[in-house]
MDAnalysis code that builds the backbone (N, CA, C; Angstrom):
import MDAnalysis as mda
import numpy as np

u = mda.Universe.empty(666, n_residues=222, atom_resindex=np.repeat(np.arange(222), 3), trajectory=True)
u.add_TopologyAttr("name", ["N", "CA", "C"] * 222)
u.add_TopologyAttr("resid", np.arange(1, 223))
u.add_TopologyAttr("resname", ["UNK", "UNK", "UNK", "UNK", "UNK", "UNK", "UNK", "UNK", "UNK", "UNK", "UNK", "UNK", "UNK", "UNK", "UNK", "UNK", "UNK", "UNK", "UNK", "UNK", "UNK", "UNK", "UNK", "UNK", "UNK", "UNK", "UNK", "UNK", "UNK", "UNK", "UNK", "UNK", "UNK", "UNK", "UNK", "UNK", "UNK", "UNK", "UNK", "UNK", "UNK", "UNK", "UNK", "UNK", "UNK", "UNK", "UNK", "UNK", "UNK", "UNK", "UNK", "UNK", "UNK", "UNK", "UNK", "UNK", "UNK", "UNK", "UNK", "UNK", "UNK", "UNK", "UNK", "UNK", "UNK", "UNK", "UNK", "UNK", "UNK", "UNK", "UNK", "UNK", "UNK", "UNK", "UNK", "UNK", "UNK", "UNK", "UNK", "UNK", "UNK", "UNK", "UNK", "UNK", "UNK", "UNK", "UNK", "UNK", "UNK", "UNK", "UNK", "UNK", "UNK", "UNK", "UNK", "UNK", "UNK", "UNK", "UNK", "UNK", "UNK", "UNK", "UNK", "UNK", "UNK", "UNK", "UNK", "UNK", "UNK", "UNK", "UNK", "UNK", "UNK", "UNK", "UNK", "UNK", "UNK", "UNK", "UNK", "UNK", "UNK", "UNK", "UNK", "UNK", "UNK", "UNK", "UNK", "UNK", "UNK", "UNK", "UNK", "UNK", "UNK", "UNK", "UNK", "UNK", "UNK", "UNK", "UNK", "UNK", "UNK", "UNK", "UNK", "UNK", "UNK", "UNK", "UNK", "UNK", "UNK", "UNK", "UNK", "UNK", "UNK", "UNK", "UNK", "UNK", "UNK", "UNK", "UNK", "UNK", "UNK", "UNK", "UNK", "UNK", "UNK", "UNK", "UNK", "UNK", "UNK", "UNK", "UNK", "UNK", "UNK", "UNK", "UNK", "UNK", "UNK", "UNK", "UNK", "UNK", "UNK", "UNK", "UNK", "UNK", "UNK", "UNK", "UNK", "UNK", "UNK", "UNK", "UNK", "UNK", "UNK", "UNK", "UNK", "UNK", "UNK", "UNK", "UNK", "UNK", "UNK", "UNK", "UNK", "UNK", "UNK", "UNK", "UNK", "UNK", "UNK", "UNK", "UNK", "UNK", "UNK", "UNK", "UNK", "UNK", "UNK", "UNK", "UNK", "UNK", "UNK", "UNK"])
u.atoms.positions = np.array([
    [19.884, -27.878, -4.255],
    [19.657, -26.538, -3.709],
    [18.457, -25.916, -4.400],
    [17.427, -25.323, -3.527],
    [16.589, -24.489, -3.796],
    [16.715, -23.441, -5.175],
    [15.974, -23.341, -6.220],
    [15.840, -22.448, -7.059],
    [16.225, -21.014, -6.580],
    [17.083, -20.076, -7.268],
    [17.375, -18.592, -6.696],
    [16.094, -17.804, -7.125],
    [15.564, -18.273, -8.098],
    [14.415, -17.392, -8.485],
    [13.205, -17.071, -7.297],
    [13.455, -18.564, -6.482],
    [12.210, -18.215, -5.625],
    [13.324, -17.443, -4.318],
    [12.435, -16.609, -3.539],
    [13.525, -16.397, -2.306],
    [13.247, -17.488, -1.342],
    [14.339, -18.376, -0.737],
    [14.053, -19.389, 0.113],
    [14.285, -18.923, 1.573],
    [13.613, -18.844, 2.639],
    [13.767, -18.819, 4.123],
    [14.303, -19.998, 4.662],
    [15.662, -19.990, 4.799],
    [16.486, -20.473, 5.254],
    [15.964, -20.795, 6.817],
    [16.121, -19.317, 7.483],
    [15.851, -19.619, 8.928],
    [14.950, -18.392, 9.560],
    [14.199, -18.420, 10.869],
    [13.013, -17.264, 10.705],
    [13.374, -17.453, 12.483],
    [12.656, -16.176, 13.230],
    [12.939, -16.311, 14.558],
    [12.275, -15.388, 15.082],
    [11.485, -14.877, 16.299],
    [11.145, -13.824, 17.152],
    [11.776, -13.750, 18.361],
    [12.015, -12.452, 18.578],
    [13.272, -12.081, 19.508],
    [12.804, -11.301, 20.152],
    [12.896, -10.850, 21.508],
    [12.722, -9.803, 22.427],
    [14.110, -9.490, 23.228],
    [14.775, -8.650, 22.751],
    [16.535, -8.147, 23.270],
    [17.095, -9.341, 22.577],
    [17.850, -10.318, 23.350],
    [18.928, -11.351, 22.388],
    [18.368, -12.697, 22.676],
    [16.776, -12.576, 23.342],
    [16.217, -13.967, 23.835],
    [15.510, -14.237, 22.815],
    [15.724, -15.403, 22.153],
    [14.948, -16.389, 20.751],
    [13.864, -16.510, 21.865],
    [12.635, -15.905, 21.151],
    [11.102, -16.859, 21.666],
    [10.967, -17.900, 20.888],
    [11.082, -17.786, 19.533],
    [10.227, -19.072, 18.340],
    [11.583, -18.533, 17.263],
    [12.039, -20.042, 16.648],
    [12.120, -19.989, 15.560],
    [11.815, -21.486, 15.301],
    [12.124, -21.090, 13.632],
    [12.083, -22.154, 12.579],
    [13.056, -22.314, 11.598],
    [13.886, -23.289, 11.046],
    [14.661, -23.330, 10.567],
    [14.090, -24.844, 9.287],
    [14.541, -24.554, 7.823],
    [14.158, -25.432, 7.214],
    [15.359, -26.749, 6.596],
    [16.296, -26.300, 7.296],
    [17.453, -27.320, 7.098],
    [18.480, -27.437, 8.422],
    [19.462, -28.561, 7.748],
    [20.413, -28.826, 9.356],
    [21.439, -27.676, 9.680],
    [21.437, -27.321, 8.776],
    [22.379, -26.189, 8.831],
    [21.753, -25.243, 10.424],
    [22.599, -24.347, 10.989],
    [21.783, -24.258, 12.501],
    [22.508, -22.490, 11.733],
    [21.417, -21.615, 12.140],
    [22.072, -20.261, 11.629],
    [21.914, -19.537, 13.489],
    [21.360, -20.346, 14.325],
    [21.099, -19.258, 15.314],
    [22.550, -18.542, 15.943],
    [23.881, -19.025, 15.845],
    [24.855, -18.550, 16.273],
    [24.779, -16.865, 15.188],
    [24.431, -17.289, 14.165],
    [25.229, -15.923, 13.343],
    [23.374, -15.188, 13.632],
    [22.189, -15.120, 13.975],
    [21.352, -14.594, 13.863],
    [21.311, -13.711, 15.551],
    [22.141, -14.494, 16.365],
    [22.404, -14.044, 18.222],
    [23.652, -12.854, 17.962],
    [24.027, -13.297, 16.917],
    [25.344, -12.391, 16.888],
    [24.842, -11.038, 15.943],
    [23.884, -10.997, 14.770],
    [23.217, -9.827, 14.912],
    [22.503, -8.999, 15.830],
    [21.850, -9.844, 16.460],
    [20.789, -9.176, 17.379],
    [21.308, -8.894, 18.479],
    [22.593, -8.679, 18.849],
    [23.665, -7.754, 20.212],
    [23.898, -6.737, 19.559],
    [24.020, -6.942, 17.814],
    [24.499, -5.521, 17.650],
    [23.118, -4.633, 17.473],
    [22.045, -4.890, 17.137],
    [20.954, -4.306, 17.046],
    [19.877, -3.330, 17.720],
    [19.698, -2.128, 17.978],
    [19.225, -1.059, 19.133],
    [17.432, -1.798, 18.527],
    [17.124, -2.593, 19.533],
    [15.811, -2.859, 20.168],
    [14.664, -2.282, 20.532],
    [15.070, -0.826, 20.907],
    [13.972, 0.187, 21.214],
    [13.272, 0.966, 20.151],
    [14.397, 0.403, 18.864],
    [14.264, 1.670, 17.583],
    [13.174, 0.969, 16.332],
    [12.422, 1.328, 16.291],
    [11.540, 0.086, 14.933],
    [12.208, 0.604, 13.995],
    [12.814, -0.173, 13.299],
    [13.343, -0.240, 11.772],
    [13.509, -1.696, 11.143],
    [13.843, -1.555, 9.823],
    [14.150, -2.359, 9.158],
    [15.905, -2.411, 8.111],
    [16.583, -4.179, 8.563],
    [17.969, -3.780, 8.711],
    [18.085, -4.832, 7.526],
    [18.815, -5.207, 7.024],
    [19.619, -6.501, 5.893],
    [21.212, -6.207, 6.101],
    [21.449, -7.245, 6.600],
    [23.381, -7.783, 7.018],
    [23.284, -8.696, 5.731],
    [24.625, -8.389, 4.689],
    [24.619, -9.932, 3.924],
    [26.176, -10.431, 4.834],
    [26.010, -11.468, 5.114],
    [27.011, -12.584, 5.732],
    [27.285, -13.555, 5.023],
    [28.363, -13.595, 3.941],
    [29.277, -14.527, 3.106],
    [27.561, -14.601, 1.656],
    [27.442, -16.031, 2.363],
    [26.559, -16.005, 0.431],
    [24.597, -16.217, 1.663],
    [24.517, -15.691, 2.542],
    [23.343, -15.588, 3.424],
    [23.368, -14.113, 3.724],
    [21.977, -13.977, 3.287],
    [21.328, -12.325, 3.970],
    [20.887, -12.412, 5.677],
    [20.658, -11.576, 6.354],
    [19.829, -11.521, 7.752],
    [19.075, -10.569, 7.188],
    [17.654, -10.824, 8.021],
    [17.019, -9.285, 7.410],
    [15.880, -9.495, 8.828],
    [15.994, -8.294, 9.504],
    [15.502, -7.637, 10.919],
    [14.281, -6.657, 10.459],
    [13.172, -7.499, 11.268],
    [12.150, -6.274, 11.581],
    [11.958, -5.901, 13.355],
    [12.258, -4.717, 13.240],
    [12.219, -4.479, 14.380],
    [11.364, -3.768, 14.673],
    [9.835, -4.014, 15.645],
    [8.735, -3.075, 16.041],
    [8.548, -2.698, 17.723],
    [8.340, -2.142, 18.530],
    [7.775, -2.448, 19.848],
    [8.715, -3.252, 20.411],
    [9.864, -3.154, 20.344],
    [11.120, -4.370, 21.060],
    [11.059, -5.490, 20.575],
    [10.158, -5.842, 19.470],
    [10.378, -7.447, 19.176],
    [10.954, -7.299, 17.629],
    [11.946, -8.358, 17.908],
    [12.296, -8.362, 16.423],
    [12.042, -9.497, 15.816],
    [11.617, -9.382, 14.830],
    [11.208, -10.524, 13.860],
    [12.460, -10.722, 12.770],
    [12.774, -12.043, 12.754],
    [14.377, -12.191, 11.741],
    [14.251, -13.272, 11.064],
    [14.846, -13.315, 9.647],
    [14.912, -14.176, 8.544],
    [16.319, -14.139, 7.979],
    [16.626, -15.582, 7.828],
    [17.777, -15.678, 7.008],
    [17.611, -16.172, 5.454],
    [18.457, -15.545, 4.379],
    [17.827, -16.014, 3.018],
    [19.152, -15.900, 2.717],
    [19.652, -16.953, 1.186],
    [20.343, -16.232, 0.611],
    [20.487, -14.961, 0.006],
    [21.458, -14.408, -0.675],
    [21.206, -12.931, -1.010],
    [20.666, -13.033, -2.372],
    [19.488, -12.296, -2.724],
    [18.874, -11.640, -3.697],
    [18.448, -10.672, -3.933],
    [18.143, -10.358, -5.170],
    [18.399, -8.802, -5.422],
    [16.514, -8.643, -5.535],
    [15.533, -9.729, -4.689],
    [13.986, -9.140, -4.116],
    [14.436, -8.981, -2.799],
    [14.573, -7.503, -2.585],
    [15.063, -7.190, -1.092],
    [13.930, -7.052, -0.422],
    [12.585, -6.781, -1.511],
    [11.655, -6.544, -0.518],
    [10.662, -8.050, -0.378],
    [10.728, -9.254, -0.261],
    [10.184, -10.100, -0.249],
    [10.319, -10.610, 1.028],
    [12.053, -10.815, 1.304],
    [11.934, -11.169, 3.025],
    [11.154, -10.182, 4.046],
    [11.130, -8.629, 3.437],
    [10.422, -7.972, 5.009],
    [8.620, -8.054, 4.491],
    [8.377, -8.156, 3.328],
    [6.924, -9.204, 3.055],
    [6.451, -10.153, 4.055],
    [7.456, -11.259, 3.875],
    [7.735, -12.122, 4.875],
    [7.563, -11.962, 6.390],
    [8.585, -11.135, 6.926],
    [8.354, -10.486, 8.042],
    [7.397, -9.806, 8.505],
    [6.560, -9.133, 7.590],
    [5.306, -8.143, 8.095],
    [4.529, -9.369, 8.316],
    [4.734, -9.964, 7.263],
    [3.431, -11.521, 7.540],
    [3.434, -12.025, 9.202],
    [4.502, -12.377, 9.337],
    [5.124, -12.939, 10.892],
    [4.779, -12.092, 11.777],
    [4.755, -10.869, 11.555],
    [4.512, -9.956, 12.586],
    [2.998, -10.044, 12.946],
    [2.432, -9.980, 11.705],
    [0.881, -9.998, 11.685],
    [0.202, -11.244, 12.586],
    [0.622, -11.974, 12.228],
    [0.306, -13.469, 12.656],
    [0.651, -13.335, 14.494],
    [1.761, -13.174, 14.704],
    [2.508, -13.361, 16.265],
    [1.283, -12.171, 16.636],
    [0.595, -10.986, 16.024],
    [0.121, -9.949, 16.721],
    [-1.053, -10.228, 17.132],
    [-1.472, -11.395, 16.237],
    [-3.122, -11.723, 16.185],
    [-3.454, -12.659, 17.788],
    [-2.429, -13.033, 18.283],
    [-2.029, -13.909, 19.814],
    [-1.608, -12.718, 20.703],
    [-2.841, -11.567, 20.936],
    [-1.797, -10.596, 22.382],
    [-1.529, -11.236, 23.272],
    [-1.370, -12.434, 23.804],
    [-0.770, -12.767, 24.529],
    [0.474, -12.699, 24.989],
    [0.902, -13.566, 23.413],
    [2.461, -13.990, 23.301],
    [2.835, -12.430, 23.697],
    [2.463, -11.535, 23.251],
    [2.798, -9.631, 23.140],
    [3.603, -9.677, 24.294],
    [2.639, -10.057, 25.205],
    [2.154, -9.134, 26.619],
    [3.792, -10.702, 27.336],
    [3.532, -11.760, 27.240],
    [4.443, -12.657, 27.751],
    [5.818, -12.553, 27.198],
    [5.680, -11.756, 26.304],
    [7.404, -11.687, 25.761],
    [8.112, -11.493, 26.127],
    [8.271, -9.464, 27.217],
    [9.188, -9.102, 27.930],
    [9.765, -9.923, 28.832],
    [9.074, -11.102, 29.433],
    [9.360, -12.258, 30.444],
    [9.749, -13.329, 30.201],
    [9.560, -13.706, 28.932],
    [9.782, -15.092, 28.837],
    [11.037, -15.539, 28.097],
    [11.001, -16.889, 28.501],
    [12.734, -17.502, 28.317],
    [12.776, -17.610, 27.387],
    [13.795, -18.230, 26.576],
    [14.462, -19.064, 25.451],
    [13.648, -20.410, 24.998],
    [13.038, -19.783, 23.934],
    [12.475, -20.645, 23.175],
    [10.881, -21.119, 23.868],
    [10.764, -20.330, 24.480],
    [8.977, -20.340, 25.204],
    [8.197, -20.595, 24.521],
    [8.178, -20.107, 22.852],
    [6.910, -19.948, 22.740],
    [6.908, -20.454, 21.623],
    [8.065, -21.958, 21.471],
    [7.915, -22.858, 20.178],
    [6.767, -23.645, 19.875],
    [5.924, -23.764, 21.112],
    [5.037, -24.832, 21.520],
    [4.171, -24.076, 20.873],
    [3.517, -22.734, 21.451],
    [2.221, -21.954, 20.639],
    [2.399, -21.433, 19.496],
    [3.896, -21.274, 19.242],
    [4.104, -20.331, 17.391],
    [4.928, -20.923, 16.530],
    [5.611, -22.267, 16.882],
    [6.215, -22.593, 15.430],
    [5.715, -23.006, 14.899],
    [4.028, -23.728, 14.801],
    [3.555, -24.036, 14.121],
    [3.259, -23.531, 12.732],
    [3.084, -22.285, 13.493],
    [2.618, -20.892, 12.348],
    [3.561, -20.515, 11.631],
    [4.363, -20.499, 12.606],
    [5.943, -19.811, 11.595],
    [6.124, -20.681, 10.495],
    [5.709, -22.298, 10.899],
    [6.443, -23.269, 10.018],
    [5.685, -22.690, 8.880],
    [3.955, -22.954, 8.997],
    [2.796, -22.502, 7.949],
    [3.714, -21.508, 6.409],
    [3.785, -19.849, 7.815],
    [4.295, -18.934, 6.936],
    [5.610, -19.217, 6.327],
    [6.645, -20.027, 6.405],
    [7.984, -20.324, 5.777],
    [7.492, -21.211, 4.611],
    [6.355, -22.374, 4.738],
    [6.250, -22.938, 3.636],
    [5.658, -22.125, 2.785],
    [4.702, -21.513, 2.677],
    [4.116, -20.660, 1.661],
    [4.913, -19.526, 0.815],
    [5.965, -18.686, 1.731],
    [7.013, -17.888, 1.210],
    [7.636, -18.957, -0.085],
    [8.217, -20.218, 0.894],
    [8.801, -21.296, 0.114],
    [8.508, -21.853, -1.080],
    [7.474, -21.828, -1.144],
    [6.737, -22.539, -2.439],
    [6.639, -21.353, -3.383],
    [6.880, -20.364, -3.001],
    [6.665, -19.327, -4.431],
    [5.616, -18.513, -4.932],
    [4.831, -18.352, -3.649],
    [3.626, -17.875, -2.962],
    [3.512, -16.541, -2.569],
    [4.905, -16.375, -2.041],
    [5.582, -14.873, -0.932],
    [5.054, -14.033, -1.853],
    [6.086, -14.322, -3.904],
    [5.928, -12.844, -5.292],
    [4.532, -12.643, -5.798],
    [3.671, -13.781, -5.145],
    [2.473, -13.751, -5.625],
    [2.152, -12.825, -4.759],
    [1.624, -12.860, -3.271],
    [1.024, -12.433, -2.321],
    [1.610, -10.833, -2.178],
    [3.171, -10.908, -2.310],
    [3.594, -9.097, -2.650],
    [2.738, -8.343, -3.736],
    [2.776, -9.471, -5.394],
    [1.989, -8.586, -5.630],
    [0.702, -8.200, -6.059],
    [-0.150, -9.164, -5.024],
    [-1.505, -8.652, -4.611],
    [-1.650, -7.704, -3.514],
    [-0.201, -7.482, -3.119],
    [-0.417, -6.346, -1.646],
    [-0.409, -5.397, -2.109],
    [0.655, -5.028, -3.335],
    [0.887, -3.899, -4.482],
    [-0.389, -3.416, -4.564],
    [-1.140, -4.821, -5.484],
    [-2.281, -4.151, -6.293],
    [-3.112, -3.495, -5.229],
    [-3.391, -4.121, -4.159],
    [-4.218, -3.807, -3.228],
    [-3.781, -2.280, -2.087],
    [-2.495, -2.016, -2.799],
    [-1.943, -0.610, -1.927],
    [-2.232, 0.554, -3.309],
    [-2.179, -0.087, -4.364],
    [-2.520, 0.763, -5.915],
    [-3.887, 1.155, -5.501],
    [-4.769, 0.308, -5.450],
    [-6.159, 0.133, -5.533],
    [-7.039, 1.460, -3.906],
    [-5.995, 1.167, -2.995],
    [-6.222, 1.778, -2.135],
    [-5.925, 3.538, -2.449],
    [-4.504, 3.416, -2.949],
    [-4.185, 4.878, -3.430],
    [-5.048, 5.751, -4.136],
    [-5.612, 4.823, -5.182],
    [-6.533, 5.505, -6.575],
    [-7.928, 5.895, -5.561],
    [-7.711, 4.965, -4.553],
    [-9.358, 5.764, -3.588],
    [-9.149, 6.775, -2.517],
    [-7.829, 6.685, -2.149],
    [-7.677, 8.017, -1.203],
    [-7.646, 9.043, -2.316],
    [-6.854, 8.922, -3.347],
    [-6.760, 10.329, -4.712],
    [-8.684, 10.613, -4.864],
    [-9.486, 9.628, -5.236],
    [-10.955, 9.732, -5.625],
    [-11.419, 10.674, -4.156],
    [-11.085, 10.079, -3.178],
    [-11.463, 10.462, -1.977],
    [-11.431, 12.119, -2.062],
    [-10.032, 12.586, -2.328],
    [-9.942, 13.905, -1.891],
    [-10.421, 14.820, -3.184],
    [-10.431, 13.909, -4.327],
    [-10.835, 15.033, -5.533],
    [-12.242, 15.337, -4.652],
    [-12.938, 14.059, -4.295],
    [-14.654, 14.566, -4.061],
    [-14.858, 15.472, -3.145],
    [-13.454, 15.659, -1.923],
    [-13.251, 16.493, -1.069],
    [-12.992, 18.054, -1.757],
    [-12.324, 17.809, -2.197],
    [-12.096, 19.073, -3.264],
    [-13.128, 19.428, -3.844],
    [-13.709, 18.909, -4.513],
    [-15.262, 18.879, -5.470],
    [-15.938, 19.874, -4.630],
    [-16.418, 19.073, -3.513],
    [-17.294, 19.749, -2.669],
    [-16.617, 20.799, -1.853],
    [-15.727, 20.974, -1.635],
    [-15.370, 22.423, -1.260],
    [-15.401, 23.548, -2.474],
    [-15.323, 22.715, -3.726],
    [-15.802, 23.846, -4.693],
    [-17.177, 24.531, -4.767],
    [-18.274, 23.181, -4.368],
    [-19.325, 23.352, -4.273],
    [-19.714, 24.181, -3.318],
    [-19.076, 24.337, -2.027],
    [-19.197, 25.294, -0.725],
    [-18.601, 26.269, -0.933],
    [-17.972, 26.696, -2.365],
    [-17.494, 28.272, -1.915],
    [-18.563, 28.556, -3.453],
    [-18.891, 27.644, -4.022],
    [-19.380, 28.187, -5.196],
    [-21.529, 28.841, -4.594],
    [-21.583, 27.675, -3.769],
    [-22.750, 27.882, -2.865],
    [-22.399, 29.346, -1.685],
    [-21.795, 29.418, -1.032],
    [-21.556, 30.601, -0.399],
    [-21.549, 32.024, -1.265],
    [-21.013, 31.850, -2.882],
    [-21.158, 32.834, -3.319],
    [-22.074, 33.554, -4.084],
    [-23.288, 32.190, -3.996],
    [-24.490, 32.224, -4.193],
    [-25.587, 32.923, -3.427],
    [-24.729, 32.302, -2.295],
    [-25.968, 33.043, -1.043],
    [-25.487, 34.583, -1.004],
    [-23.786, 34.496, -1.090],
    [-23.747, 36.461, -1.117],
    [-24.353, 36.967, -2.247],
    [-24.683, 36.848, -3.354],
    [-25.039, 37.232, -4.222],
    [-26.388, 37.661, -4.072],
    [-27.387, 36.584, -3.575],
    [-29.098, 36.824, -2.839],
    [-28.849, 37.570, -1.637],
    [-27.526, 37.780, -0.572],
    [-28.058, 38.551, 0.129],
    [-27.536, 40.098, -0.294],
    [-26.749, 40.354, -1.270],
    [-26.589, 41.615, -2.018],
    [-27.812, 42.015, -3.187],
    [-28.302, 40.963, -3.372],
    [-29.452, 40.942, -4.284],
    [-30.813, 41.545, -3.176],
    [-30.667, 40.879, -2.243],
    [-31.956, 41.144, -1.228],
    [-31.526, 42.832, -0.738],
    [-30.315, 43.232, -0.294],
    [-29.853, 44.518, 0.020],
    [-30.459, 45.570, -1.245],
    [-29.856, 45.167, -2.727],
    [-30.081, 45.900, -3.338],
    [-31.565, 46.244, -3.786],
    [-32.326, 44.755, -3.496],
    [-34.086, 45.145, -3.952],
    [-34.481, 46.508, -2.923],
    [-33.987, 45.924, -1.441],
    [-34.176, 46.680, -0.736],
    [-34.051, 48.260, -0.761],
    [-32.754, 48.475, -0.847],
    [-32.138, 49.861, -1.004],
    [-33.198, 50.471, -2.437],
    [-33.490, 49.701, -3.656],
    [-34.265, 50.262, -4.319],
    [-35.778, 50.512, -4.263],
    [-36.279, 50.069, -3.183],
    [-37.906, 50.614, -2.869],
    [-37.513, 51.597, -1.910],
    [-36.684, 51.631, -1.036],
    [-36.445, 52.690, 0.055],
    [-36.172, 54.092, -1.319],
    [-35.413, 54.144, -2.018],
    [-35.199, 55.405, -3.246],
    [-36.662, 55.481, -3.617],
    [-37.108, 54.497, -4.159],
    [-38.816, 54.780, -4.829],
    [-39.500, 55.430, -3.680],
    [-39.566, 55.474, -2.443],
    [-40.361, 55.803, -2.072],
    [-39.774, 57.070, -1.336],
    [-38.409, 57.584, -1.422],
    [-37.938, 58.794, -1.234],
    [-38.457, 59.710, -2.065],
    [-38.579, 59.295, -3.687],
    [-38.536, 59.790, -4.760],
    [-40.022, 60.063, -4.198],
    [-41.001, 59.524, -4.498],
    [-42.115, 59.713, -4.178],
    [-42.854, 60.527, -3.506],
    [-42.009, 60.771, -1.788],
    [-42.036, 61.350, -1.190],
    [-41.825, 63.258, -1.686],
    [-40.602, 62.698, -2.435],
    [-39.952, 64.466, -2.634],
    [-41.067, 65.008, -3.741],
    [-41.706, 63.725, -4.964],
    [-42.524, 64.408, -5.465],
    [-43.492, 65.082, -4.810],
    [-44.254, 64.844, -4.081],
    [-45.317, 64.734, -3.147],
    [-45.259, 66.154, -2.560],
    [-43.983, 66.760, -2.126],
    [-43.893, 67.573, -1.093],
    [-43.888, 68.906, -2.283],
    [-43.102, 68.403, -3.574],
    [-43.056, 69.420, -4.720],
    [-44.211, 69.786, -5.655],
    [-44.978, 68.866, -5.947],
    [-46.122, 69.114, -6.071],
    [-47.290, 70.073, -4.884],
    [-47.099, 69.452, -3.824],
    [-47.631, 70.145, -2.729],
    [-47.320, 71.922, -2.254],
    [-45.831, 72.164, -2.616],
    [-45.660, 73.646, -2.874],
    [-46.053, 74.277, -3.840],
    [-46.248, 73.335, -5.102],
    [-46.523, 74.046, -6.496],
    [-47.701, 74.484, -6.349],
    [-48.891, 73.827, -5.816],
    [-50.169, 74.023, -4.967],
    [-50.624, 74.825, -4.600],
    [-49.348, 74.891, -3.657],
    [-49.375, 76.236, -2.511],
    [-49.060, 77.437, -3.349],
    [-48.460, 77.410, -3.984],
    [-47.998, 78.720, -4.962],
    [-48.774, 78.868, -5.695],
    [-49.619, 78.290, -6.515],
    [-50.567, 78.271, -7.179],
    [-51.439, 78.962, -6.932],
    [-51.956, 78.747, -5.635],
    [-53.075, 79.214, -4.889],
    [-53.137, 80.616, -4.149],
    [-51.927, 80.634, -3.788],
    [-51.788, 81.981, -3.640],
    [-51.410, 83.003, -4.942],
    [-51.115, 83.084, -5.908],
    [-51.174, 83.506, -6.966],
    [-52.402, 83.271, -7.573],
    [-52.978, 82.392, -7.870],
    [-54.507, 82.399, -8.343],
    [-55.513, 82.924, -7.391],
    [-55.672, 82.845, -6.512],
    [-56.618, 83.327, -5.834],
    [-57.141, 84.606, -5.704],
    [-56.095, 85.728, -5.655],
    [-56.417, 87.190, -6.075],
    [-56.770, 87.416, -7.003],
    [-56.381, 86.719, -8.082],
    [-56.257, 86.863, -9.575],
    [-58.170, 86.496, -10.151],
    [-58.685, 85.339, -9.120],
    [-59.730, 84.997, -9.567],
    [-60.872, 86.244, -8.804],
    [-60.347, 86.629, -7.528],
    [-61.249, 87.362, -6.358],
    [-61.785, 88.658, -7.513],
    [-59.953, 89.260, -8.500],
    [-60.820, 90.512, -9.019],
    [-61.629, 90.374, -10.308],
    [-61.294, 88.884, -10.791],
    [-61.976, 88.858, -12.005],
    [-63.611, 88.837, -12.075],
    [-63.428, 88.231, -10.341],
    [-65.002, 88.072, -9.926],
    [-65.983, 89.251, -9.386],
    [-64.891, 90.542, -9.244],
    [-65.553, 91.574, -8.436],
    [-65.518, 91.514, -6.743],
    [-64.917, 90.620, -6.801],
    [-65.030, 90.475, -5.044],
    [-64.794, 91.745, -4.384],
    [-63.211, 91.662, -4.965],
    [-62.128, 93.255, -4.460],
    [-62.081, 93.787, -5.510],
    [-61.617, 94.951, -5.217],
    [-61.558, 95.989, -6.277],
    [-60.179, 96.808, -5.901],
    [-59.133, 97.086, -7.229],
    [-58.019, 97.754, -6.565],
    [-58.440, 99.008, -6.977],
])
């Protein structure tokens, strides 16, 4: 018997309602009775992800777009390695729109000829001990992605600092431009009022001096 350390895929299958398109199975043991007997109880329309343990065998259901993708393993406590597994399968069956588009129609076991090949591919590689590797380069590569959406939005952030710090720049020059303004309009009020005050002082001047000079000169005489 297979090492428990590695998770072994027992048996693998794509389903549309309770019709097997493809499976693969890696021993004589035949699991499709107990994998037909999940998939009646299973709502088809709903994408989720399910794990039945049955005696000392897990089932574990991906269900997307009406197709379900299914693996049998023993039970282990890497729950997330079989739907690893499964996203893989999914990926692969998606990269053929064909099979997609021929599924709703097609019979029992249609599409062993174009996909068990692949399936077989993806069961050996899970098998060999490949699956904990490849999870966790998906990790690193969902880490790696995270740390750049976080970089992403600080710079988003950044620069919205920069756009309110710039906007309050420009109010500042156009309160700056208001206020140069408003202060030559005063200078030249001021200016003005001198102008007009000087100009009476003038006037007063002149009429007060002017008699004053007429008698000093003899002009008039009081």
């Amino acid at each position: 018997m297979a090492s428990r350390s590695v998770v072994q895929i027992r048996y693998c299958c794509i389903s549309c309602g309770e019709i097997i398109l493809v499976s693969h199975q890696t021993e004589a043991e035949s699991y499709t009775a107990l994998v037909r007997s999940i998939l009646r109880a299973l709502d088809s329309t709903k994408d989720q992800k399910l794990a039945y343990p049955v005696d000392r065998f897990q089932v574990h259901a991906l269900i997307e777009n009406g197709i379900a993708y299914t693996c049998v393993t023993y039970i282990t406590n890497k729950y997330y390695l079989p739907f690893v597994f499964l996203e893989t399968v999914k990926k692969k069956f998606l990269e053929v729109p064909s099979l997609l588009t021929r599924a709703v129609t097609a019979s029992e076991n249609e599409f062993d000829r174009d996909f068990c090949p692949v399936l077989a591919q993806v069961v050996y590689v899970y098998n060999s001990g490949h699956g904990d590797r490849l999870s966790q380069i998906r990790t690193q590569v969902e880490d790696v992605k995270q740390v750049m959406l976080d970089n992403v939005e600080k710079v988003i952030e950044r620069g919205e600092r920069l756009d309110d710090l710039l906007s309050k720049t420009e109010d500042l020059e156009s309160h700056s431009s208001v206020f140069r303004q408003g202060a030559r309009d005063v200078r030249v009020r001021m200016r003005c009022k001198n102008i007009k005050m000087w100009l009476v002082i003038g006037g007063l001047l002149t009429v007060v001096l002017t008699p004053a000079v007429l008698l000093a000169c003899g002009v008039i005489h009081l």
